[in-house]
Every structure is written in C-alpha cells, then in structure tokens.
N, C-alpha and C positions, 0 to 999 in steps of 0.2 A: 557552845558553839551554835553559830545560827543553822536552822535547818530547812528554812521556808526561802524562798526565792526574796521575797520582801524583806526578812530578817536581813538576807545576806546582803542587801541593798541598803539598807537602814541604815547595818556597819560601817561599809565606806563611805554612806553621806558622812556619816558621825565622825567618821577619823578623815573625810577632810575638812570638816567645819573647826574639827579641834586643832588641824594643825592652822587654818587661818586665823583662829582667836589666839593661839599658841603667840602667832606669827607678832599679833595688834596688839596682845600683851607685854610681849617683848619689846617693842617697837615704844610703848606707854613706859615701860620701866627704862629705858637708854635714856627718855629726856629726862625722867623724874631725877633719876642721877645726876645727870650732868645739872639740872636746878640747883639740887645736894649741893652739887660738889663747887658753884657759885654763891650759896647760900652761906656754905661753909667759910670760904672766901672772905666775906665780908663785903665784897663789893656790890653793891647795889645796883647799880646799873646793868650788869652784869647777871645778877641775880633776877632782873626786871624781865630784863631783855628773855632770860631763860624761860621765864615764867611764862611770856608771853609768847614763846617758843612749845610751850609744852600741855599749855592750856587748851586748845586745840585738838590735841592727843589725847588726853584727857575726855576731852567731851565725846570728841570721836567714837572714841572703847564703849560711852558709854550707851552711845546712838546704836551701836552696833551690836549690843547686846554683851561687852565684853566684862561692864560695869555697872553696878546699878546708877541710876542716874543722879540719886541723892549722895551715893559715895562718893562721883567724881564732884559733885558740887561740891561735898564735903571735901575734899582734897584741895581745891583750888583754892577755896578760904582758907585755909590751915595755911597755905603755902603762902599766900599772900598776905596773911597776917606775919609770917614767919617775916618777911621784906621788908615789911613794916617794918619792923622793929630792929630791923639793920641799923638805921638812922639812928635811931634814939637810944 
C-alpha cells in the first residue's frame, strides 16, 4: 500500500488513467466486432463501410497510447486485406 502522500496520488491518477484506456479499449473492441461480424457476412459493402467505421478507433487507441502505433497499422491491413478477399 502506498504510504507517501505522492504514492497515494500516483494511485488514483493510475486507476483513472486505466479506467479511460479501459474505457477506449472497449470502445476499439465493439467496432472490431461488429467488422467481425460484417466480415463474417460476406457482405462487402457492409464490411467496407465497418471498416471505415472502425478504422478511426483503431488509430485513435493508438494516438492515445492505448495501442502501439505499428499494431493498429497492423490491424487495419490485416482487416482490409480480409475485405479484399470477400470479392474474390
């Protein structure tokens, strides 16, 4: 337990900073889903439309420190090759 006046401040920055990231991760995980679950679909447009719904999200988490910035790049490619290949 903390026992310095600073420690004990440290704390609750810490646990409200983790329930905002908490918050932006959750928030990153509802689009990536609902992408999923357009991807899964087979619908294309559908799946575009998501994509470009969630892409956003994505970068956002990763501005914000939620994400590293090469992961969300990496996710967005992944996903948009995923779209891709709905077509074909």
């Amino acid at each position: 337990m903390a026992n310095t006046a600073s420690a004990k401040k440290a704390a609750r920055v810490i646990a409200r900073r983790t329930a905002v990231n908490q918050s932006r991760r959750s928030r990153m995980r509802t689009f990536l889903r609902k992408l999923d679950d357009a991807i899964a679909s087979g619908d294309k447009t559908a799946a575009t439309a998501a994509l470009r719904a969630a892409e956003p999200e994505i970068m956002r988490a990763a501005q914000k420190g939620v994400l590293h910035k090469n992961t969300a790049s990496r996710k967005v490619s992944r996903l948009a090759h995923q779209i891709a290949k709905i077509g074909a």
